[in-house]
N, C-alpha and C positions, 0 to 999 in steps of 0.2 A: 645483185643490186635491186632486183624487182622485188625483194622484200622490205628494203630500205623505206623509211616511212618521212614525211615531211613534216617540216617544224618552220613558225613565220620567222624569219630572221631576217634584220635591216645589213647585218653587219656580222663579222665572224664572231665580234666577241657573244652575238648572243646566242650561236651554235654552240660556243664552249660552254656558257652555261648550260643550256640546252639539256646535252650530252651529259654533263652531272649530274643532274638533277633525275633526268634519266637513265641513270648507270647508278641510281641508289647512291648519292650524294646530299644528305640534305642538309647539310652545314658546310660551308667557307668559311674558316678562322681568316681571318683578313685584318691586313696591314697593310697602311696604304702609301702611296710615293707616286712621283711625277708622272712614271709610264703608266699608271696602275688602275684610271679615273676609270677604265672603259667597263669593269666588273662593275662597279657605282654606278655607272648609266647602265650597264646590262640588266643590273636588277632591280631597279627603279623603274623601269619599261617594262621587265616584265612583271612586278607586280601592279604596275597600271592596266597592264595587258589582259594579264589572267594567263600568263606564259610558264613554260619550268622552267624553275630557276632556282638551287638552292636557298639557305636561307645565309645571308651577309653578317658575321657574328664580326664586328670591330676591336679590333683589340690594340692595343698600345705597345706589344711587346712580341717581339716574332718567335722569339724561345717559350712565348705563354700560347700562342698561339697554335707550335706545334705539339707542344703537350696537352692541351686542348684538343686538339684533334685526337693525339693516342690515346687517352683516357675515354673519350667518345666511339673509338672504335674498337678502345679492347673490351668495352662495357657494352656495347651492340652488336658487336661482329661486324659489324656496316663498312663502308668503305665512309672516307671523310677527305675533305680538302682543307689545304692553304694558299693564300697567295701574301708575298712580300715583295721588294725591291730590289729588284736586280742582285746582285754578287752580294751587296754589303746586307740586304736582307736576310740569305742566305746564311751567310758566314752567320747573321745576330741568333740564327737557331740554334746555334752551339750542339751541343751535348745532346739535343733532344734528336735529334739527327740519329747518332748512333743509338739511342733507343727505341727510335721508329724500327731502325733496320731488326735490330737483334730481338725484338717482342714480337718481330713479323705483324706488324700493322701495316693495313690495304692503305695507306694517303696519299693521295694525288698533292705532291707539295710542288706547287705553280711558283714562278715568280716570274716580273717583268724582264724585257731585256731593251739595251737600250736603243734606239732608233738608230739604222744606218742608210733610209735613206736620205738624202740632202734637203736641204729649205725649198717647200714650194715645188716638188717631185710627186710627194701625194699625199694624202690626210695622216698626221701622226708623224713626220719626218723630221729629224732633227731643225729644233728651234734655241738650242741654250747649246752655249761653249761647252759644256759638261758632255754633251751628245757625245764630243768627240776622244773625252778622254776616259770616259767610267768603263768602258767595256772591257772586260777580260776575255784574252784570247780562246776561252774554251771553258764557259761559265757551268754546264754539265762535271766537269771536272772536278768541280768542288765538294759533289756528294756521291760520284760514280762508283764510289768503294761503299757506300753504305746503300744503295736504290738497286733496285732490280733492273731498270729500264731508264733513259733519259732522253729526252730528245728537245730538241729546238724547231718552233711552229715557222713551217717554210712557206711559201707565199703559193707552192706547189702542191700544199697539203690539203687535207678535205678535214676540218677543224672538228667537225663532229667526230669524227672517226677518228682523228688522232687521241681525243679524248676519250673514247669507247674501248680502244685497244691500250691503251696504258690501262685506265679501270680494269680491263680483263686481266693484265701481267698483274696488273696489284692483288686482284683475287684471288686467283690462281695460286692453289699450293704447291710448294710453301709460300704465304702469304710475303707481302712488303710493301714498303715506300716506292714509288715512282716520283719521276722528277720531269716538268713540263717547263722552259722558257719561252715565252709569250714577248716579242717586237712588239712595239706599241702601234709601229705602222700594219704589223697582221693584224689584229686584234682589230683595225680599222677599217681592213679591205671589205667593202661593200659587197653584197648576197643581194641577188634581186625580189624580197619578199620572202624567200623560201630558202631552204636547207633540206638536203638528204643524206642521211646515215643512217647505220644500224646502232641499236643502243645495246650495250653491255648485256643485257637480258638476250637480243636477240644472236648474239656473239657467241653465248657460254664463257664459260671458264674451262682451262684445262682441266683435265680428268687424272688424278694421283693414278701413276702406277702401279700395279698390283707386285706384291713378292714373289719369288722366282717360287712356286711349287717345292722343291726339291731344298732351299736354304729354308724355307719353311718348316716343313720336317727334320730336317736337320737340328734347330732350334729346339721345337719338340720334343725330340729324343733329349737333345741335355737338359731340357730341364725336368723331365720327367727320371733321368738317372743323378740330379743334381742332388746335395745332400740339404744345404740353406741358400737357396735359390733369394736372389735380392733383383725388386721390379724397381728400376728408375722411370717416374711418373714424366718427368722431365715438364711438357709443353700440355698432357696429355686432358689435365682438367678444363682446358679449353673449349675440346668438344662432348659436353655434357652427355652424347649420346655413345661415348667409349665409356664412361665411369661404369658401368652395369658387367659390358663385357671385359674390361679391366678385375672387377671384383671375382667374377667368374673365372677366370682365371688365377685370377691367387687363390681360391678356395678349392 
């Protein structure tokens, strides 16, 4: 933790920016809804501030949104964010969902959840009938077969670091989707000035394991006795720095 570095923050939600922005995040496709205002003050303050904070891209359509984001990140390598509204935000991503998964794109796709606790409990708590009936029992659920990681922001958690470590899983090859739900009363719980966590850079990412020596060689010998040996490129022009050693190999 003694390396963990501090960040001014009034409020958790501007740790979670924070952490974005610093985990190499510099687009939020965002779509907005009643839990949702607190990304909108997040980066409003912090570009009054001169804070990290990705940059706020508005969009009208949550399925535009997260295509938005896989096109931004198959085209950069980058890791990229969403955030939408709750379950039915979710669900509006449709199709793009399983494309996040299967292209192996790094997004932290956020969305609000709804407030549980009561009127007048603490800042962000249920104030509209709706409070009490939009939540789904197990709102993670929704995309747990397509995301590598999911989690729900607990009042117990340390907001930068929850955000640091999903960035990490999203990195981490094989790359993916992550999936964050953000309480509107978290998003609210007060920080006294300051925040500490480690950012995605100081975390790393997983290190791919190496092939067994032995299947290695193996491999080798067939295709060195093969008579029309066929290479499936599959994923592989992704990492422009295999094309060379790909070539060499077929030659």
């Amino acid at each position: 933790m003694h390396h963990w570095c501090e960040y001014p923050a009034e409020e958790w939600s501007d740790a979670i920016v924070a952490a974005m922005k610093l985990g190499g995040v510099e687009h939020l496709f965002f779509v907005s809804g009643t839990e949702m205002a607190f990304f909108q003050e997040a980066a409003a303050k912090a570009g009054q501030l001169g804070r990290h904070c990705p940059k706020l891209m508005m969009m009208i359509h949550e399925g535009v949104a997260l295509n938005a984001a896989i096109g931004y990140s198959m085209l950069t390598g980058k890791p990229a964010a969403t955030a939408v509204h709750v379950d039915v935000g979710t669900l509006h991503q449709g199709a793009a969902i399983h494309a996040a998964w299967h292209d192996r794109c790094p997004i932290l796709m956020t969305a609000g959840a709804g407030p549980r606790a009561f009127p007048g409990q603490m800042p962000g708590g249920r104030n509209s009938f709706i409070n009490w009936v939009q939540e789904p029992r197990d709102q993670g659920a929704i995309v747990r077969q397509y995301t590598k990681a999911d989690h729900r922001l607990d009042h117990t958690d340390n907001p930068g670091l929850a955000v640091s470590r999903l960035l990490q899983i999203a990195m981490s090859e094989p790359r993916g989707p992550v999936y964050l739900t953000i309480p509107r009363e978290s998003a609210m719980l007060p920080l006294p000035g300051v925040t500490r966590f480690p950012t995605l850079q100081q975390m790393g990412v997983a290190r791919p394991t190496s092939p067994d020596p032995e299947d290695a060689r193996t491999i080798a010998r067939w295709l060195v006795k093969s008579a029309s040996p066929v290479l499936f490129t599959a994923r592989l022009g992704q990492d422009p720095n295999a094309i060379p050693e790909f070539i060499r190999l077929a030659e």
